[in-house]
N, C-alpha and C positions, 0 to 999 in steps of 0.2 A: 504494500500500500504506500504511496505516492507522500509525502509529509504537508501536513498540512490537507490530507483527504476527508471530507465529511465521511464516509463510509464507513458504518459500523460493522459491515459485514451482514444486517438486517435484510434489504432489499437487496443484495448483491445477483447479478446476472448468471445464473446457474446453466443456461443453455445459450451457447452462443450464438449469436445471429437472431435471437426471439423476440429481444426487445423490439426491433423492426415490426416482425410479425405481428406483434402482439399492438403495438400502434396503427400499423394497417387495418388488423380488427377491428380497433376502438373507433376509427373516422370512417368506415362502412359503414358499422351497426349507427352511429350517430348520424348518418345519412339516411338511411332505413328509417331512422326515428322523424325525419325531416329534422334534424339540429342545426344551428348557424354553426358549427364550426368544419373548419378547414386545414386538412393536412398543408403542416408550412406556416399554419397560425399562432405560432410559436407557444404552443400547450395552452392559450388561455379562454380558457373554460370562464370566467368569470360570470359573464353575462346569462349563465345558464343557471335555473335552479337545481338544488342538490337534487331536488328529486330528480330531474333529468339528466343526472351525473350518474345517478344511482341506478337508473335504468342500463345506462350503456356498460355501467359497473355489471351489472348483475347478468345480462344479456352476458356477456363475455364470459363469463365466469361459467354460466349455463352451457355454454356453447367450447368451453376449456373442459367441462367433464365430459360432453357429449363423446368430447374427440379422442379423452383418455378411454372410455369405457370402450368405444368400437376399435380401440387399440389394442386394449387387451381382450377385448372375444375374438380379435382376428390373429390374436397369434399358437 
C-alpha cells in the first residue's frame, strides 16, 4: 500500500478488471430506471434520491446473485 493510501483494505478490488464491470452495471440499470445520470459524470449521484440510489443498489446486487447462483449450477 502506497503511503499516504486511504485504503483500509475494507472495499479493496478482489477481482480485477470488475470495478469497470460493475460500473457498466450500475449506469445501464440506472438507464432502465430512466435516471439522469451518465457514465463520464464523474460519480455524482447527488441530484438523485437515496431511494433511487437504493434501487440501482439493490437491482445490482439482485442481478450479482443471479449471476453467482447460474455459476455455480452450471459447473
Amino acid at each position: 500500500m502506497a503511503a499516504g493510501s486511504k485504503n483500509t483494505g475494507k472495499n479493496r478490488q478482489l477481482v480485477k478488471g470488475a470495478h469497470q464491470a460493475l460500473d457498466n452495471m450500475k449506469y445501464e440499470i440506472a438507464a432502465e430506471f430512466n435516471l439522469p445520470v451518465y457514465q463520464g459524470s464523474e460519480d455524482y449521484w447527488g441530484d438523485l434520491t437515496s431511494a433511487d440510489c437504493g434501487r440501482v443498489g439493490g437491482e445490482m446486487t439482485k442481478r450479482l446473485i443471479a449471476m453467482a447462483e447460474n455459476s455455480l449450477a452450471n459447473k
